[in-house]
C-alpha positions, 0 to 999 in steps of 0.5 A, spaced: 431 671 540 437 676 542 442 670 540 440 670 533 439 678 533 447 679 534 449 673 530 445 678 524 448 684 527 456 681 527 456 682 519 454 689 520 459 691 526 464 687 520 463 692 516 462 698 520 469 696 522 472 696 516 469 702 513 472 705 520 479 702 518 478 705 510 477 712 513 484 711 517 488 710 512 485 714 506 488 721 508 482 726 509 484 730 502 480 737 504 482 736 510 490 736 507 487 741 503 484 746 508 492 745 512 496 747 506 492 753 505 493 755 512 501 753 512 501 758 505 497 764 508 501 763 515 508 763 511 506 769 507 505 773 514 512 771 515 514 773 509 517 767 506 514 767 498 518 762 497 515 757 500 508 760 500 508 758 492 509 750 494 503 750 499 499 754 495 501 749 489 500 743 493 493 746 495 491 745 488 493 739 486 489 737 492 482 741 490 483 745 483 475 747 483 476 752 488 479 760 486 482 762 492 488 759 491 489 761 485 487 768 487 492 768 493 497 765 489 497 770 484 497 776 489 504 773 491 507 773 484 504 780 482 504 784 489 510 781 493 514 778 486 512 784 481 512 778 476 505 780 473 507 773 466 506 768 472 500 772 476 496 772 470 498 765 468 495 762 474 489 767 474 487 765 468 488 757 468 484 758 475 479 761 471 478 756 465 478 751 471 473 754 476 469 759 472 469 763 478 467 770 477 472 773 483 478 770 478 474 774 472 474 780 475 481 780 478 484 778 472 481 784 468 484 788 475 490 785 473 491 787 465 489 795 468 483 794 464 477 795 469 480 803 471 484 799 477 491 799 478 495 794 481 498 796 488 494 802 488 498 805 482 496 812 480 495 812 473 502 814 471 504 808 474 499 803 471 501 798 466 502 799 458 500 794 452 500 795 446 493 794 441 496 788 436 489 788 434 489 795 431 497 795 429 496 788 426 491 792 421 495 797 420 501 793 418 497 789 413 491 792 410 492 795 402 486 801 400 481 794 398 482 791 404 480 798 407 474 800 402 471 793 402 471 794 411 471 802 412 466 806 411 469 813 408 468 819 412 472 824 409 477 824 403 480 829 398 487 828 393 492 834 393 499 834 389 499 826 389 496 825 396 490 821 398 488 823 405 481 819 407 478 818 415 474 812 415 469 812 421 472 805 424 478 808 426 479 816 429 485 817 424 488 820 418 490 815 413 495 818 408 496 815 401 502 819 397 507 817 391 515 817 392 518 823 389 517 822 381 514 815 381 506 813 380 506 807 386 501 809 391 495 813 388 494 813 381 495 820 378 489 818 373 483 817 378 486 820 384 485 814 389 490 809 391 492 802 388 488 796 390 494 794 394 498 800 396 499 801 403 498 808 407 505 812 406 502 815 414 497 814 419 495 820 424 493 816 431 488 822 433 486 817 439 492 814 443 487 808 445 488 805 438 496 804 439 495 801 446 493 803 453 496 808 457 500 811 451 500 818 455 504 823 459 509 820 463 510 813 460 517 811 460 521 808 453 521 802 458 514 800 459 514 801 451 520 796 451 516 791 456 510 791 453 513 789 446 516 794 442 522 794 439 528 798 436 525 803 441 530 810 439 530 817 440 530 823 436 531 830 436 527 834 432 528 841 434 534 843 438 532 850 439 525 848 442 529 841 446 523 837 443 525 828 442 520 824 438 521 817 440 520 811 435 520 803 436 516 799 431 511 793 432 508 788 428 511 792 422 509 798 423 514 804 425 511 808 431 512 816 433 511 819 439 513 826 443 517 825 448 523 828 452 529 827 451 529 822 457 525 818 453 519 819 458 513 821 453 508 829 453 503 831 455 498 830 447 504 826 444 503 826 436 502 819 435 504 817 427 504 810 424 508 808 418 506 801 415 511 797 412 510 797 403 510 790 401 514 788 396 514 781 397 510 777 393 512 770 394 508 765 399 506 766 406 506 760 412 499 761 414 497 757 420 492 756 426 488 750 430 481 748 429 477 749 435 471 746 439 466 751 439 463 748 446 470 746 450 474 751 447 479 745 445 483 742 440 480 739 434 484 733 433 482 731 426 479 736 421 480 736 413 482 744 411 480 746 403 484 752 400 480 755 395 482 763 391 477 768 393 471 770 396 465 765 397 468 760 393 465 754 396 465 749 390 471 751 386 477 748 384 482 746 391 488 750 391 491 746 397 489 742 402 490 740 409 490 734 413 490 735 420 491 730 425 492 735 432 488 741 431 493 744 428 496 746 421 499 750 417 499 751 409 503 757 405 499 761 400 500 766 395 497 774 398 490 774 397 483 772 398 482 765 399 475 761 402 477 755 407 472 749 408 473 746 414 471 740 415 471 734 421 467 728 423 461 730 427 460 738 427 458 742 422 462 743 416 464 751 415 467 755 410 472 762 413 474 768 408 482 769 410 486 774 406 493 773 404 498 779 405 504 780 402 508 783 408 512 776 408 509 775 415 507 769 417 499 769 418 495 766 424 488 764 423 483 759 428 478 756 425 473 754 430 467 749 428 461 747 432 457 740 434 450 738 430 444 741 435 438 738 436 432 741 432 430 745 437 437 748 440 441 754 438 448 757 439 451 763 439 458 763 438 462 770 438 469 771 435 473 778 435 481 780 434 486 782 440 483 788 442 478 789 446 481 783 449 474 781 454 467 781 450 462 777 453 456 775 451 450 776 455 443 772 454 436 775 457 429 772 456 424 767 459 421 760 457 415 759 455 414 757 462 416 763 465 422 761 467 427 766 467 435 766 463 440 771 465 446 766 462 453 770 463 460 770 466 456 771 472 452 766 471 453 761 467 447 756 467 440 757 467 435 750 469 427 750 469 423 748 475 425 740 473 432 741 473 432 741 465 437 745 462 435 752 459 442 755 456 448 755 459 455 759 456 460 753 454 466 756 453 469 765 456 474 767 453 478 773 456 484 773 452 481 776 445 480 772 439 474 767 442 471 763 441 465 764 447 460 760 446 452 760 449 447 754 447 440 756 449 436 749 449 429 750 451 428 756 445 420 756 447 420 762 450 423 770 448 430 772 449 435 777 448 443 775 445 447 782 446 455 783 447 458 787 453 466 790 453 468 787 458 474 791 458 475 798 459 479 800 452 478 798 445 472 798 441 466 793 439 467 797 432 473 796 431 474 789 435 473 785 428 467 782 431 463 776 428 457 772 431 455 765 428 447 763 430 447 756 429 440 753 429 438 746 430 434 746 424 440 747 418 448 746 418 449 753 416 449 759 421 446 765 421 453 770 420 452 777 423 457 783 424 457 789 428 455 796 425 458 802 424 454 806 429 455 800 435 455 803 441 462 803 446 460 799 451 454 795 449 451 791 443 445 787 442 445 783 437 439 779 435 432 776 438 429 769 439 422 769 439 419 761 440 426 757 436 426 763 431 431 769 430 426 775 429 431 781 429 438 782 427 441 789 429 434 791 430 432 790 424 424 786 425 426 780 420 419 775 421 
């Protein structure tokens, strides 16, 4: 009997060996990962940066679903090397690879968004960025675009001068004719031309033009952060007062400065856009995206239709995509895009044209069929704020809570079955950021948080498309007028149906 036993147990020692053999030659990879972080840490207390780089590299090729790394090795970069490109880089593909919440919040640390200078800076010493959001808009929009997307707060026409304040934008927008011409306000109505542009814009708050545009910013940082043609002029000799100017996206900016190029205390800050002559065609371009991955869209039909909510007329141009990528050139104006690709919903965009004769980019995004029952939420902006996230509250039908955000980004009931989880979180402007509530039984709440210290959810050009499971085309909502800074909720769900929209009850 004990004969057969270990007859019947030699197989088994076989294999127990062999599996020991297999674990001897196959190289322990979080064992290799742990000692490339320890080598990495060990050369930076000697400080040998270098080095450290390539282990911390190694690190995450061996293990990239860990955010340390990405967290140590972009400390390298931004505190010992000043190189803030390559800290960001890394932070942000650590965050598209990880989700981790540290990285998130580092990266708003970083970008001096948060109120939290890098190295302990004193404000003074903190970073410069220019708002291209708001500059783009000053750069290209004419009085329509402004009429059809402001509201006028103050206006008033004097000696062939148009002065409005719209309540989008803490500013002064100043419409007037050239010296003995009729070309920007019409003398017979007193207001603009549809496609004039502001001769001035009076910036009451610095925040529209950039961040940390005040007292004791230098010319350099202005130049770092992407201005151009940066000069300083004297305006009044006798009082030694300079106004620094440099341009940005098509746009020649003022601002008091001293004769150092360092800027005043309640510097004027004044825009001058430039007046578009050209008429010719303008080179429009983008990528069609996947709401939910936040990828490419490898194959998309794009069909260009002149004006607004033209869905069904004739084609102007037309463009096959097999890359994710396009590029079409459009006379200025109005044009409705349908975008269409095999297995999501097909979707229709405004674009307006401009006549700058600057390229124009434009991303399309385009979502996945739902199920009956499902619901997505997709949260598009501009640059400026660069992080809005999205925030979903609620419980299920059964009690189970939902709290799905950047800090939590998925929610699952007592059976494992998923409730809402967010897709895709955008951190660097523009969306899309993407939440899909599954289980829609119960109560939520969708709102929107600026997560960024600077910029408005007023201004940002913010747009949430709600697709439901039950039909193709999405619910579109855009942000009100009276939005608070910080925090905007959008809508309710109410058992798979939307009920309230901007506290409007709409059952």
């Amino acid at each position: 009997m004990k004969r057969k036993l270990y007859i019947a147990l030699i197989p088994v020692l076989v294999l127990l060996i062999g599996c020991m053999s297999l674990l001897v030659m196959v190289p322990d990879s979080n064992g290799v990962y742990v000692e490339q972080i320890r080598t990495a840490r060990q050369l930076c207390q000697n400080g040998d940066y270098q080095k450290a780089i390539v282990y911390y590299k190694e690190a995450i090729k061996h293990n990239d679903t860990s955010y340390q790394p990405y967290k140590e090795l972009a400390q390298i970069y931004m505190v010992n090397m000043k190189d803030v490109s390559l800290a960001m880089s890394v932070l942000n593909e650590g965050y598209r690879r990880t989700g981790a919440p540290e990285l998130h919040e580092l990266i708003a640390v970083y970008t001096d968004e948060n109120g939290t200078a890098p190295n302990g800076k004193s404000d003074a010493e903190e970073m410069v960025a220019i708002n291209s959001s708001s500059l783009e808009i000053f750069s290209t929009y004419t009085y329509e675009k402004y009429s059809q997307n402001c509201t006028v707060k103050n206006e008033r026409t004097e000696n062939g001068k148009y002065t409005v304040e719209f309540r989008q934008y803490n500013a002064v927008f100043e419409f007037e004719n050239t010296a003995g011409k009729n070309n920007i306000v019409d003398i017979r109505t007193g207001k603009p031309f549809k496609q004039a542009r502001p001769t001035l814009i009076k910036i009451m708050d610095s925040n529209l033009i950039g961040t940390k545009f005040t007292a004791g910013t230098t010319m350099v940082e202005i130049k770092d952060a992407g201005g151009h043609d940066i000069k300083i002029n004297e305006v009044d000799s006798s009082k030694g007062t300079y106004r620094m100017t440099f341009t940005y996206r098509d746009c020649a900016i003022s601002l008091n400065c001293n004769k150092n190029g360092v800027l005043s205390k309640n510097s004027y800050i004044s825009v001058v856009p430039k007046q578009g002559t050209n008429t010719g065609s303008v080179i429009v371009r983008g990528e069609i995206v996947d709401v939910t991955s936040g990828t490419r869209v490898e194959t998309a039909s794009l069909v260009f239709r002149e004006g607004k909510s033209n869905k069904f007329g004739d084609t102007y141009e037309s463009y096959e995509s097999t890359d994710g990528t396009y590029s079409v050139n459009l006379n200025p104006g109005d044009y409705t895009v349908e975008v269409d690709a095999s297995g999501y919903n097909k979707e229709y965009y405004a674009l307006y044209v401009t006549n700058t004769g600057s390229d124009v980019e434009k991303n399309f995004s385009v979502s996945t069929s739902l199920n009956a029952d499902e619901i997505r939420f997709v949260l598009e902006w501009g640059s400026s704020p660069r992080d809005l996230d999205s925030h979903l509250e609620g419980k299920t039908a059964g009690k189970d809570k939902v709290n799905i955000s950047f800090r939590n980004r998925s929610a699952r009931n007592r059976n494992g079955e998923t409730i809402a989880k967010l897709d895709v979180d955008d951190i660097d402007g523009f969306g899309p950021e993407t939440t899909t509530l599954s289980d829609t039984s119960g109560e939520y709440v969708y709102k929107i948080h600026r997560f960024s210290r600077y910029g408005s959810i007023a201004s940002s050009g913010v747009t949430i498309k709600i697709y439901l499971g039950s039909s193709s085309t999405p619910i579109v909502i855009e942000a009100p007028d009276d939005v608070g800074s910080e925090w905007w909720t959008v809508c309710k769900v109410k058992n798979g149906k939307v009920v309230d929209i901007n506290g409007k009850i709409i059952e």
